[in-house]
N, CA, C and O atoms as a MOPAC input file, in Angstrom:
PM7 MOZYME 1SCF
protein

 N     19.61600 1  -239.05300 1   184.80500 1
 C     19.08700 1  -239.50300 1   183.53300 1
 C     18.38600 1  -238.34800 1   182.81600 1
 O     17.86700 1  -237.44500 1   183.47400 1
 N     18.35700 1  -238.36100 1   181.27000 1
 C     17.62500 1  -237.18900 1   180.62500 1
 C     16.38400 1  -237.63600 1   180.55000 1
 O     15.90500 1  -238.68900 1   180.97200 1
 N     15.67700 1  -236.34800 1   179.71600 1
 C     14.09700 1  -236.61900 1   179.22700 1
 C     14.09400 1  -236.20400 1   177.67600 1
 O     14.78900 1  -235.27500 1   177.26300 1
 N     13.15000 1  -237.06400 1   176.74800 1
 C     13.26300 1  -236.73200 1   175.36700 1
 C     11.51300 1  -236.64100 1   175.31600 1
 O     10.61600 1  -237.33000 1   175.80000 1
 N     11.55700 1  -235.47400 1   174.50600 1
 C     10.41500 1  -235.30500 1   173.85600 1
 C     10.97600 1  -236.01600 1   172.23300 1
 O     11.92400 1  -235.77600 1   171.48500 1
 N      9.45800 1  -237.28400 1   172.20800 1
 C      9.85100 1  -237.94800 1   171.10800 1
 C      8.55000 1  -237.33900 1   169.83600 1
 O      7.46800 1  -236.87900 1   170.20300 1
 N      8.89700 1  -237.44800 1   168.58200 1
 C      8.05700 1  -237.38700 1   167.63300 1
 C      8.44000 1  -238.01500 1   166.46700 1
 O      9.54500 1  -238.10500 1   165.93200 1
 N      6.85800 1  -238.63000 1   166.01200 1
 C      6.88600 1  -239.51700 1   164.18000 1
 C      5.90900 1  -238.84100 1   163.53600 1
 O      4.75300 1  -238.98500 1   163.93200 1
 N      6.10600 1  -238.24800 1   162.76900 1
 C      5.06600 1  -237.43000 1   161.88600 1
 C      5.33100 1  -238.36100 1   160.08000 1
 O      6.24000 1  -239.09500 1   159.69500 1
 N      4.09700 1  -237.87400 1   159.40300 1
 C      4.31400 1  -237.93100 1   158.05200 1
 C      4.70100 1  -236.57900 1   157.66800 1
 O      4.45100 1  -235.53700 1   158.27400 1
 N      5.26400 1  -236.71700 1   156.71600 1
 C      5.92600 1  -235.39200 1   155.95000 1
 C      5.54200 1  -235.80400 1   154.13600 1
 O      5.77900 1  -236.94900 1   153.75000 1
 N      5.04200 1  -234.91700 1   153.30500 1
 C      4.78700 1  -235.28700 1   151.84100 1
 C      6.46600 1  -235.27600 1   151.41200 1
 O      7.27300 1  -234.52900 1   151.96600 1
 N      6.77800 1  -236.11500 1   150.47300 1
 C      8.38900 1  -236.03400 1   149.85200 1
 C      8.72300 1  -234.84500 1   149.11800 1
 O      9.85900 1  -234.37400 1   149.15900 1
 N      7.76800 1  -234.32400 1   148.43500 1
 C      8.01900 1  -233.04900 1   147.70200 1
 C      7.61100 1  -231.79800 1   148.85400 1
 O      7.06900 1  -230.72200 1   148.60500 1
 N      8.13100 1  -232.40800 1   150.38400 1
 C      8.00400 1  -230.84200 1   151.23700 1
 C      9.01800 1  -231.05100 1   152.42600 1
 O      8.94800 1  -230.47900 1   153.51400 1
 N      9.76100 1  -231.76300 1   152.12300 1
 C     11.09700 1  -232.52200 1   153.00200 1
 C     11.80300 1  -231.34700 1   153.53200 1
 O     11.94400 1  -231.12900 1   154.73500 1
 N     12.32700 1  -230.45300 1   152.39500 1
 C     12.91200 1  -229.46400 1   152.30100 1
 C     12.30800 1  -228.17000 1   153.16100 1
 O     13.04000 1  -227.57600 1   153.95200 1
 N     11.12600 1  -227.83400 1   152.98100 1
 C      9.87700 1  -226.76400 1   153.00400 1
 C     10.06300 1  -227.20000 1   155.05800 1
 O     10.06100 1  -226.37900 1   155.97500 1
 N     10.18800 1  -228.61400 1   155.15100 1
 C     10.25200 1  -228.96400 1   156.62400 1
 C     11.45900 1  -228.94200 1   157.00200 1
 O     11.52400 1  -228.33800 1   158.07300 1
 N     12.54400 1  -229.33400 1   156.62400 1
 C     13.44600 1  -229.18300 1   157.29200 1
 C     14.47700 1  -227.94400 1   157.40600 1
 O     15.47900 1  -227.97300 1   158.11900 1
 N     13.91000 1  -226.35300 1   156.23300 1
 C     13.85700 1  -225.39800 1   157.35100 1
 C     13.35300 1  -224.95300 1   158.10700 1
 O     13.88200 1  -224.04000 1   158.74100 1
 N     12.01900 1  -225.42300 1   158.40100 1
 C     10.84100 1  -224.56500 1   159.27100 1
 C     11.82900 1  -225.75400 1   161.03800 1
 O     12.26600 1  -225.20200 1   162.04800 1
 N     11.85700 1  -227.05000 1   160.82100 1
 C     12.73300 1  -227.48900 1   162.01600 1
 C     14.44700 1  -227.28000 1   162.37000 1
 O     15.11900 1  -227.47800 1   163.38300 1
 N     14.70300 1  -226.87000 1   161.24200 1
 C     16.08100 1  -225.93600 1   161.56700 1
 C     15.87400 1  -224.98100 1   162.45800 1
 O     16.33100 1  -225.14300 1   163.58900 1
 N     15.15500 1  -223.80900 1   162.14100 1
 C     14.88200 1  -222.91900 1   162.75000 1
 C     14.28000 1  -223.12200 1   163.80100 1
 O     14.75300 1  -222.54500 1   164.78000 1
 N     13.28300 1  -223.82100 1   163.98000 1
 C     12.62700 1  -224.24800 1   165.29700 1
 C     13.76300 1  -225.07900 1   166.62500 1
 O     13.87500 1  -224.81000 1   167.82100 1
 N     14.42300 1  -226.08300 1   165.82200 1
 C     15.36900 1  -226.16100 1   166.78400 1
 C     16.41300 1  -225.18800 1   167.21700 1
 O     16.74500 1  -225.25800 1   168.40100 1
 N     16.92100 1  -224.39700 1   166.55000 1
 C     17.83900 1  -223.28500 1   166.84000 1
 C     17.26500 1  -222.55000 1   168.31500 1
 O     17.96300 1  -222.38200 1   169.31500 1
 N     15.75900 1  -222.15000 1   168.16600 1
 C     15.09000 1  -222.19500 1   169.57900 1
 C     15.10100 1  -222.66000 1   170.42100 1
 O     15.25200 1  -222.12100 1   171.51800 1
 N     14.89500 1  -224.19900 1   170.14800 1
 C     15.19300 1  -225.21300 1   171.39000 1
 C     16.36600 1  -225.25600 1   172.01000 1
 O     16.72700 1  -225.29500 1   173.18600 1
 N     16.86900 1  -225.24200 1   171.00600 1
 C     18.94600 1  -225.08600 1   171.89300 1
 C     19.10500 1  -223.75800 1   172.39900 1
 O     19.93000 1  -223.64700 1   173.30600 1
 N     18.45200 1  -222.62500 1   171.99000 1
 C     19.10200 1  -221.35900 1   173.00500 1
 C     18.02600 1  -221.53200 1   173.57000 1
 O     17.70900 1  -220.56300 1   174.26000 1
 N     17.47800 1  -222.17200 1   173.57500 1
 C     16.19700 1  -221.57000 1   175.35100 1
 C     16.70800 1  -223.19600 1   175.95400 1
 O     15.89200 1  -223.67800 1   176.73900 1
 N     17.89200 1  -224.02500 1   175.68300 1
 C     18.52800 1  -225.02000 1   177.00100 1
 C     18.20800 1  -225.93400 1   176.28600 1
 O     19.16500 1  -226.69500 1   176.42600 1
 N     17.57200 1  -226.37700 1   175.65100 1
 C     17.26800 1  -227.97100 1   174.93200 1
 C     18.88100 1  -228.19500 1   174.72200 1
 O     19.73400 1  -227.51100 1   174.15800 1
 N     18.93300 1  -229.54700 1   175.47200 1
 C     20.89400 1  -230.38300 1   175.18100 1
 C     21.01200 1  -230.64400 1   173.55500 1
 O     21.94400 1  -230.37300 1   172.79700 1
 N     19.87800 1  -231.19800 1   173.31700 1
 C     20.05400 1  -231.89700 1   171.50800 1
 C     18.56600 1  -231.51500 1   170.95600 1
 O     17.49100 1  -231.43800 1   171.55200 1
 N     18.93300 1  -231.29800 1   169.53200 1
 C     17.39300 1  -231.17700 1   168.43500 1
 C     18.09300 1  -232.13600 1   167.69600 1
 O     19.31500 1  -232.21700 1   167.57200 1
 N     16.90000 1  -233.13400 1   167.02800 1
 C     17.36800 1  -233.96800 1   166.10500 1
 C     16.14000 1  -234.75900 1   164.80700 1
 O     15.40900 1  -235.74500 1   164.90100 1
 N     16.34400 1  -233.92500 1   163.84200 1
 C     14.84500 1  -234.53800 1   162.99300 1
 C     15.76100 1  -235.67800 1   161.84600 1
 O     16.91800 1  -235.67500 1   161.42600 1
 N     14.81200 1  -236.40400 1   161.67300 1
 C     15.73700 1  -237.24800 1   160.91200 1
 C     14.47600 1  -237.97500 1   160.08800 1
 O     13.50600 1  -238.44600 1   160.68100 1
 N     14.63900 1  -238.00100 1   158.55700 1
 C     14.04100 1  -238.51400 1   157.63000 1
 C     14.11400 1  -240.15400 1   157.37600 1
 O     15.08900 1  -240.74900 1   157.83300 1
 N     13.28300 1  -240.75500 1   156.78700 1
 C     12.94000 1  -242.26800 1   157.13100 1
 C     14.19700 1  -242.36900 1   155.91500 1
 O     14.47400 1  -241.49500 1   155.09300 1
 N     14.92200 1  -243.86400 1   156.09900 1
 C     15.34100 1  -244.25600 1   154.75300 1
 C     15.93800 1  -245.62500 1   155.21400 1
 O     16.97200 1  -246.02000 1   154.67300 1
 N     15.35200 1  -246.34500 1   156.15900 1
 C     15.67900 1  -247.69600 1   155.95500 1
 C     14.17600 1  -248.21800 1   156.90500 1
 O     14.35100 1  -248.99300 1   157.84500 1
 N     12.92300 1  -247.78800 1   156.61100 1
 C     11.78000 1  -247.80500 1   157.37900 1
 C     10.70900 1  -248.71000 1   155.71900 1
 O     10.31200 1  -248.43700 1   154.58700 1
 N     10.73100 1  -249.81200 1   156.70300 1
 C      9.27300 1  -250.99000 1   156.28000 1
 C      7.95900 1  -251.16700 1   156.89400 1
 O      7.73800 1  -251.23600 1   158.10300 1
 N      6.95300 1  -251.24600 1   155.76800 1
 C      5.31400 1  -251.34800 1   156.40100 1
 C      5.74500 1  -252.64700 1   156.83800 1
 O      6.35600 1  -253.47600 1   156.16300 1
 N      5.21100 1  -252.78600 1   158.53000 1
 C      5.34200 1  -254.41000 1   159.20100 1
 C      4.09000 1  -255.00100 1   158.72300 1
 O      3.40100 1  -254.64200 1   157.76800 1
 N      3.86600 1  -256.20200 1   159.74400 1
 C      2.36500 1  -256.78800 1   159.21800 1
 C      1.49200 1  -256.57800 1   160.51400 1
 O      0.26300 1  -256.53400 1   160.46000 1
 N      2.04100 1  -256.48100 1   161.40400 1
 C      1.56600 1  -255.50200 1   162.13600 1
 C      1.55900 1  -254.04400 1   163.08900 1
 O      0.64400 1  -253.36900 1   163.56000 1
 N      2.81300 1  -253.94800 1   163.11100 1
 C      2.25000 1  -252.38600 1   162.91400 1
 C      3.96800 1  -251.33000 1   162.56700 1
 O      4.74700 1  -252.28200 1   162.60800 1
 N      4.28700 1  -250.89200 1   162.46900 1
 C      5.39400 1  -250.08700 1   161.67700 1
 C      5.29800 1  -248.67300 1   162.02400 1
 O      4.33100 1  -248.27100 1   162.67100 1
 N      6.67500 1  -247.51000 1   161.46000 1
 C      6.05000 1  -246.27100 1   161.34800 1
 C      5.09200 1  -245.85800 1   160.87100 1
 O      4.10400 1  -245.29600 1   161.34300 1
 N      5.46300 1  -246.22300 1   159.60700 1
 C      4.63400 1  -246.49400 1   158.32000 1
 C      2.99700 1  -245.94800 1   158.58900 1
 O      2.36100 1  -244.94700 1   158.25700 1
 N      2.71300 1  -247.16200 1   159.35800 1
 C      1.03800 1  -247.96900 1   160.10400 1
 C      0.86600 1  -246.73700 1   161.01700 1
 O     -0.07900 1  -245.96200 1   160.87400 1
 N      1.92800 1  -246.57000 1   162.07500 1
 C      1.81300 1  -245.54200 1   162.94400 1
 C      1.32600 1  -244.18000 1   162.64400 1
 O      0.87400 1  -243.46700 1   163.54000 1
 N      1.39000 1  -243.85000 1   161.59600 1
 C      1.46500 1  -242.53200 1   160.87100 1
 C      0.34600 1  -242.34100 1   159.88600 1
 O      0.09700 1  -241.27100 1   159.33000 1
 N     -0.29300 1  -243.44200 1   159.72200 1
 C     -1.03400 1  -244.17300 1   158.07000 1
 C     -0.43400 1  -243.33700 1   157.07500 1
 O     -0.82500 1  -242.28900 1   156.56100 1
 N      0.67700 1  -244.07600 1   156.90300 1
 C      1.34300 1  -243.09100 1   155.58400 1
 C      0.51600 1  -243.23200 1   154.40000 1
 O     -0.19800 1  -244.21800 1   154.21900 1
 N      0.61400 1  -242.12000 1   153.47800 1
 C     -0.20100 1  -242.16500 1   152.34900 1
 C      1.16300 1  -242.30000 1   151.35100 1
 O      2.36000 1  -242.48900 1   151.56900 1
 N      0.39300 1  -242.11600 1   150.22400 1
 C      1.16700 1  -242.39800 1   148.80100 1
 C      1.88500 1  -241.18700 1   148.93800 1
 O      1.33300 1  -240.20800 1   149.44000 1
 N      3.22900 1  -241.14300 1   148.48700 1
 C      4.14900 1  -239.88600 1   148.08300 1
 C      4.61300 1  -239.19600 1   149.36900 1
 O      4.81100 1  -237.98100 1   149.38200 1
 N      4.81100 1  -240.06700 1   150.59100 1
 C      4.76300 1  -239.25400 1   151.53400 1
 C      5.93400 1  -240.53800 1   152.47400 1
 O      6.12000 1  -241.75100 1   152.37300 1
 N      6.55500 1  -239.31400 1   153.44600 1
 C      8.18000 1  -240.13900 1   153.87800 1
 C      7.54700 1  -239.94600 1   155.91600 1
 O      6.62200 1  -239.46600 1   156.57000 1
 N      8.28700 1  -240.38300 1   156.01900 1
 C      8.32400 1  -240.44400 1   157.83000 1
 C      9.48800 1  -239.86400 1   158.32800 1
 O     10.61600 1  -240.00600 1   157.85700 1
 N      9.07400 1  -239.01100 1   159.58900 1
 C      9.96800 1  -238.17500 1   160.17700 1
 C     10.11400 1  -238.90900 1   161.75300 1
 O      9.17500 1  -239.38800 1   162.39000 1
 N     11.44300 1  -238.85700 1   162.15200 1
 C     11.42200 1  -239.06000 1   163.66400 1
 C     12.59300 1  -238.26200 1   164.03000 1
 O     13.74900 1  -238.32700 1   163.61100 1
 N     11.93300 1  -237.32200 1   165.09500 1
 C     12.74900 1  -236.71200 1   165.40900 1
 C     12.57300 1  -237.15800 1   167.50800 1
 O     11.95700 1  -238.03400 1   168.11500 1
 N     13.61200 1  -235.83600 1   168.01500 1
 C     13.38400 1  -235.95200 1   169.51400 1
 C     14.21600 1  -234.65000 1   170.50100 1
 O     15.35400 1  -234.35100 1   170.13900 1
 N     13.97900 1  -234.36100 1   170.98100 1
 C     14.42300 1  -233.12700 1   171.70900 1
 C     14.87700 1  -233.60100 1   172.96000 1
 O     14.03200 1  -234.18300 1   173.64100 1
 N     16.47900 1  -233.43800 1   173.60300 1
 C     16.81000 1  -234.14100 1   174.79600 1
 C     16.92500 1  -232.68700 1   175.77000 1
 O     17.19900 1  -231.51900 1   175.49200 1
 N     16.59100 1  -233.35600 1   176.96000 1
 C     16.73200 1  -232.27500 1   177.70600 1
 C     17.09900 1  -233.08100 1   179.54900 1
 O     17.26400 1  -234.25500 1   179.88000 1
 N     17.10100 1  -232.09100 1   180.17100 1
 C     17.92300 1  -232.89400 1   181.33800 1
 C     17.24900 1  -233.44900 1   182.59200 1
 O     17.93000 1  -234.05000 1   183.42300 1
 N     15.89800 1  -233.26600 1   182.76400 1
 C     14.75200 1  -233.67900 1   183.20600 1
 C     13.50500 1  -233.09300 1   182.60100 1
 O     13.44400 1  -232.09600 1   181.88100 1
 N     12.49400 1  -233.88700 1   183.01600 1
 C     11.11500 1  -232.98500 1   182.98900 1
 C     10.94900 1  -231.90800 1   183.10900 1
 O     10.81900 1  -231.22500 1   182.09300 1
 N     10.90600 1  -231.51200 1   183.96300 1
 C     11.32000 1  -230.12400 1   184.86600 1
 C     12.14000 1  -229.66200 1   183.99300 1
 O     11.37700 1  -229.21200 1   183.13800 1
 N     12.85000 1  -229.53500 1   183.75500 1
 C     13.75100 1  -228.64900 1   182.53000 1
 C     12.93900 1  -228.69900 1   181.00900 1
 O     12.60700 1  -227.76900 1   180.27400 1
 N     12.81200 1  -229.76600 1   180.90000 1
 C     12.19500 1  -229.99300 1   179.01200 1
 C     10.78800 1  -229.00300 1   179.80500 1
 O     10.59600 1  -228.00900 1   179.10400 1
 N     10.04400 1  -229.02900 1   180.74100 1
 C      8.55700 1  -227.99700 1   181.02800 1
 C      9.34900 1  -226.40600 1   180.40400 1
 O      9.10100 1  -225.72400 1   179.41000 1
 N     10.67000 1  -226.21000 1   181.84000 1
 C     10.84500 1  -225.01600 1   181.49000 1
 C     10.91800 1  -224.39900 1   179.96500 1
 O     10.32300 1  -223.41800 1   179.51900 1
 N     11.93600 1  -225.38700 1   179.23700 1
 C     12.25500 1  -225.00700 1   177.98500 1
 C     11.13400 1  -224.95500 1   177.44400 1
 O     10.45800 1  -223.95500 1   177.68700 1
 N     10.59600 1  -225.96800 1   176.57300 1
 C      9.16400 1  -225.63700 1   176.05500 1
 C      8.34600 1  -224.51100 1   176.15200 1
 O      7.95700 1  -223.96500 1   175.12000 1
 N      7.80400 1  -223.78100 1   178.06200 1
 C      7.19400 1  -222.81700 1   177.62600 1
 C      7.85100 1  -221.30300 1   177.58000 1
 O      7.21700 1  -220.25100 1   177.66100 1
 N      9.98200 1  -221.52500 1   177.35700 1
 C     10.29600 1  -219.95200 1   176.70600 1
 C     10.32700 1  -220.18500 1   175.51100 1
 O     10.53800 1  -219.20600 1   174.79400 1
 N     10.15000 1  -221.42800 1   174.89200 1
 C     10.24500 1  -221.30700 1   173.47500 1
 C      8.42000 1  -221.30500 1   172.85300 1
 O      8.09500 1  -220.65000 1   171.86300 1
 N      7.56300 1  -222.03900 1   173.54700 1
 C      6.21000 1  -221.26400 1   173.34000 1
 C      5.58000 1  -220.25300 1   173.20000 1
 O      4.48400 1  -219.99400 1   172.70200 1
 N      6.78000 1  -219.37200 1   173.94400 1
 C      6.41800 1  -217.92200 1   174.66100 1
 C      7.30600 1  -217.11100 1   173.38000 1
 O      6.82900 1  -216.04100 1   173.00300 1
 N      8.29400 1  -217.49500 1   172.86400 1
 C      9.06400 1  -216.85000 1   171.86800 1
 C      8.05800 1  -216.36800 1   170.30100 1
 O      7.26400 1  -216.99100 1   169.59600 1
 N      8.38100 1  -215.54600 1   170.28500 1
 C      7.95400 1  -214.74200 1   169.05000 1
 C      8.42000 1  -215.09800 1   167.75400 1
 O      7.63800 1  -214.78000 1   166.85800 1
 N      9.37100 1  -215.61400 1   167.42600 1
 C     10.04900 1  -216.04200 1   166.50700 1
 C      9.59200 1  -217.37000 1   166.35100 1
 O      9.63700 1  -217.81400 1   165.20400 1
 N      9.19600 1  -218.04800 1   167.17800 1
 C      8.66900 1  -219.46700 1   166.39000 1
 C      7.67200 1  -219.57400 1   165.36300 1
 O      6.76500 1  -218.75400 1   165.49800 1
 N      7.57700 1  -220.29600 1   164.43600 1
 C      6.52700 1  -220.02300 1   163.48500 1
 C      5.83600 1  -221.39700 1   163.04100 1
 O      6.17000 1  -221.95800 1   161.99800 1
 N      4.72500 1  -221.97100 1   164.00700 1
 C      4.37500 1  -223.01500 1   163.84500 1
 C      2.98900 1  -223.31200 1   163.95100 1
 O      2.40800 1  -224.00200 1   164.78900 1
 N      2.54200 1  -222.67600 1   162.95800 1
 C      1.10200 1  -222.26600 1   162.95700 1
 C      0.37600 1  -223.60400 1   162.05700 1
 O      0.82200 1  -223.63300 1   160.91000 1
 N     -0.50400 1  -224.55400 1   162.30600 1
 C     -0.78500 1  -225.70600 1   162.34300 1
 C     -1.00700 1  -225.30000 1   160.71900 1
 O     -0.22200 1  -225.75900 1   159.88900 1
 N     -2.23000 1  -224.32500 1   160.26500 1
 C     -2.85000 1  -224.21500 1   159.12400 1
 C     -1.25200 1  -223.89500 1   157.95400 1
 O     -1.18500 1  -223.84400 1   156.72600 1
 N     -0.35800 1  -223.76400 1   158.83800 1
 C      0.90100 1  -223.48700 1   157.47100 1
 C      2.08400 1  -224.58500 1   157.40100 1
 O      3.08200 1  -224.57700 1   156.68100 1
 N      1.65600 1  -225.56800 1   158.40300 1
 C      2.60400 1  -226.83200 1   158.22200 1
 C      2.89400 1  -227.38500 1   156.99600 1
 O      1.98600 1  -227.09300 1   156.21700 1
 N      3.86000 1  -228.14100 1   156.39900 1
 C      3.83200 1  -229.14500 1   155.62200 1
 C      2.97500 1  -230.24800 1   155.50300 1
 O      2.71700 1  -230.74000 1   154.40400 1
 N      2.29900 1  -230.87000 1   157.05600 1
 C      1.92800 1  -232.17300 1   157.03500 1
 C      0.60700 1  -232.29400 1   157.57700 1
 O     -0.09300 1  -231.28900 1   157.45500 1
 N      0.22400 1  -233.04900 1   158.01000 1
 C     -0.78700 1  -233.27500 1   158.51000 1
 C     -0.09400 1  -233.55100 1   160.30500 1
 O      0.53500 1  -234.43700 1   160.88500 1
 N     -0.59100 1  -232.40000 1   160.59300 1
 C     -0.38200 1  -232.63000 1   162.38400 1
 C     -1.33500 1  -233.30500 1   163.45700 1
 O     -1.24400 1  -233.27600 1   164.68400 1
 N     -2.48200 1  -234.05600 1   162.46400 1
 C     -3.28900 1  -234.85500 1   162.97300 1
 C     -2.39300 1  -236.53000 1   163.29100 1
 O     -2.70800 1  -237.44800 1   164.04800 1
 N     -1.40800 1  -236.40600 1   162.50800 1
 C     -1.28800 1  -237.74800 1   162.01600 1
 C      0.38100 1  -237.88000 1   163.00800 1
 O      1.06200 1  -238.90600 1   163.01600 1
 N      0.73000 1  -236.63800 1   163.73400 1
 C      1.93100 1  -236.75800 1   164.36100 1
 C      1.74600 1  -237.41700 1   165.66500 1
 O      0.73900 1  -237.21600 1   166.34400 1
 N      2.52400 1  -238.05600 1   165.95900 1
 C      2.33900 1  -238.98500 1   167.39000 1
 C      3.88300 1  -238.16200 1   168.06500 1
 O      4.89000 1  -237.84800 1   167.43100 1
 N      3.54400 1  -237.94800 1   169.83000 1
 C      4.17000 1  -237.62400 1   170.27400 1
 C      3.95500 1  -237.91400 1   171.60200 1
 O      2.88900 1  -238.41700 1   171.95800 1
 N      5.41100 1  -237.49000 1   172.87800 1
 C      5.12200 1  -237.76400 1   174.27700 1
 C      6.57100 1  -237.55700 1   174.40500 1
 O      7.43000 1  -237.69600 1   173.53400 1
 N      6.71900 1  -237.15500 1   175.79900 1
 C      7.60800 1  -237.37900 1   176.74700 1
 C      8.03100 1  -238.52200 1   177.21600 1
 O      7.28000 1  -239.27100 1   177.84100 1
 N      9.44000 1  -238.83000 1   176.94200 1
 C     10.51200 1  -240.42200 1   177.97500 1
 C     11.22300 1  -239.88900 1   178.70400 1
 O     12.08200 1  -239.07500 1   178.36700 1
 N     10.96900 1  -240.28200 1   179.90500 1
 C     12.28600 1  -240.61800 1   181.18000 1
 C     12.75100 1  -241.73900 1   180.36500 1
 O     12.15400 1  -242.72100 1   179.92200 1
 N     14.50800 1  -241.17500 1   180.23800 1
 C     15.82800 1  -242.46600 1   180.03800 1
 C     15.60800 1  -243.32100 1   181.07300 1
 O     15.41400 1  -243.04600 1   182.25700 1
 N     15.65000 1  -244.29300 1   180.57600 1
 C     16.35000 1  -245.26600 1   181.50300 1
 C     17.35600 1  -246.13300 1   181.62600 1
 O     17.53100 1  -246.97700 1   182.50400 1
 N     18.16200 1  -245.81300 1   180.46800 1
 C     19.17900 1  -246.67200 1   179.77600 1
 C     20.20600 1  -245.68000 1   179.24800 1
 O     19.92500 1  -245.41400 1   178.07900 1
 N     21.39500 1  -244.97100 1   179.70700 1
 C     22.33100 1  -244.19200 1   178.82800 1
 C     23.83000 1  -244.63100 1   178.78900 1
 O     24.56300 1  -244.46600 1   179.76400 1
 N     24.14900 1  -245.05800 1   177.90600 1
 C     25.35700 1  -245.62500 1   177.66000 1
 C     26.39800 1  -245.05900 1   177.18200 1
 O     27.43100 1  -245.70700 1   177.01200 1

């Protein structure tokens, strides 16, 4: 079974773009240092629930979209390794104060599959 590093961030709509080259490039890392899949993907069929949603998850503000992305890899132990040559890489450029978003507001973690079809 694999392991996914999962993530839901807010992203502002007028910086969609501004983000999805800074995660182009960032995934291009993940795949040559062994990551199986990079995958960011912008909200567009996502509703505030009544109790709780991405939306809620994220406290989206006004003018601002939801991101979910996830990084597959082939165990723990592998997603550890990968992570710290791409931590360790020089070329990454993910310096909190130059993000698009608010990285307070990103929710993230590690899944063991348990289901692959």
């Amino acid at each position: 079974m694999t392991y996914v590093d999962g993530f839901v961030l807010p992203i502002p709509k007028d910086k969609v773009e501004v983000y999805r080259k800074i995660s182009s490039d960032a995934g291009k890392l993940w795949k040559e240092h062994g990551a199986l899949a990079y995958y960011e993907c912008v909200a567009d069929d996502v509703k505030t629930g009544e109790v709780t949603s991405f939306p809620q998850a994220v406290k989206l503000q006004e003018n601002e979209t939801v991101v979910f992305a996830w990084i597959l890899f082939r165990s723990r132990e592998h997603r550890d390794e990968v992570n710290a040559k791409v931590m360790k890489d020089p070329r990454l450029k993910m310096d909190p104060a130059e993000m698009p978003m608010d990285m307070k507001r990103m929710i993230y973690g590690g899944f063991q599959s348990i289901v692959e079809l």
